[in-house]
C-alpha positions in Angstrom: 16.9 23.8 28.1 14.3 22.6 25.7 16.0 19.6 23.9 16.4 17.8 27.5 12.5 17.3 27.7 13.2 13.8 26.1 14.9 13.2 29.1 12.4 14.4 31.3 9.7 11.8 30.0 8.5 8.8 31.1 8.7 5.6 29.4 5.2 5.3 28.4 5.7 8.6 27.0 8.8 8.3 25.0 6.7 5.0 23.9 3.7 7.1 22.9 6.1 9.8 21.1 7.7 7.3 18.8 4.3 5.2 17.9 2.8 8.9 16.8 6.2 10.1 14.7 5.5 6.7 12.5 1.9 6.8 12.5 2.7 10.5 11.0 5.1 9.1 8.4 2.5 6.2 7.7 0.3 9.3 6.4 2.8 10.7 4.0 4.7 7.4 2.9 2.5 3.9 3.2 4.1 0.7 3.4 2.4 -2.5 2.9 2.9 -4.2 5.9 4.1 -2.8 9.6 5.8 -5.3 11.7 6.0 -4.1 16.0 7.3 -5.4 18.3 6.0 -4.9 22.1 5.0 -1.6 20.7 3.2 -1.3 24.0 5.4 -2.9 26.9 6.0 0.6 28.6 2.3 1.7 28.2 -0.7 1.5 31.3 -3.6 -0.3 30.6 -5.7 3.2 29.0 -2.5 4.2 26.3 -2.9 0.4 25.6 -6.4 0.8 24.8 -6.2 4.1 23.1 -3.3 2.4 20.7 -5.1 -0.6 20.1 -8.2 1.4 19.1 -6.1 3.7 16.3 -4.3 0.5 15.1 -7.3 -1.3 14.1 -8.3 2.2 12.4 -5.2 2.1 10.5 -5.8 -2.0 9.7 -8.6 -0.9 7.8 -5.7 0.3 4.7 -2.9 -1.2 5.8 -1.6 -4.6 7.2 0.4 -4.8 11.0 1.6 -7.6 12.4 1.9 -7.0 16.5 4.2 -9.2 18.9 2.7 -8.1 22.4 1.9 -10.0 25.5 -0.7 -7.4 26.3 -4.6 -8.9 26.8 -6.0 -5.6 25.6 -3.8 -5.5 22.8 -4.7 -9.0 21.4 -8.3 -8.2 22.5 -8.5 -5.7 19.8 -6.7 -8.2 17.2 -8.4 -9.3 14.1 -6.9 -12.5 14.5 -4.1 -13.7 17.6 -1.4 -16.3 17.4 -0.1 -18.0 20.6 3.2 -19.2 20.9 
C-alpha cells in the first residue's frame, strides 16, 4: 500500500523529506527567522553538503540559525558559535 512508503525510508530520507516540505512552505509563506535544530544528524556527509549548499542560498533572503555538530555544516556557516 502506498501510504506505508514513509515507513519504508531511511532516516536520512525521512530527514531529507521534511527539510524539503518547509523549504516549500518557505516559498509560499516567509518568516523572518528559521531556527533548526540538528537538521542534519541523520544525513551522510553528501546530503550534508547538498543541504548546507541550499541553506546558504536561502540565507541570502532570509535569516537561520543552525544547532549542528556537523563540520560541513558549520563549514558553510556565515558565522559559527562554539559552545
Amino acid at each position: 500500500k502506498d501510504h506505508n512508503i514513509i515507513y519504508s525510508l531511511s532516516g536520512g530520507e525521512k530527514k531529507m523529506t521534511a527539510i524539503s516540505f518547509r523549504l516549500t512552505i518557505l516559498e509560499y509563506e516567509e518568516s523572518p527567522v528559521y531556527i533548526m535544530d540538528e537538521i542534519d544528524a541523520a544525513l551522510d556527509k553528501d546530503n550534508s553538503r547538498k543541504l548546507s549548499e541550499l541553506l546558504k542560498d536561502y540565507a541570502e533572503d532570509n535569516q537561520f540559525i543552525v544547532i549542528s555538530n556537523n563540520d560541513i555544516t558549520v563549514r558553510h556557516a556565515e558565522r559559527d558559535y562554539g559552545v
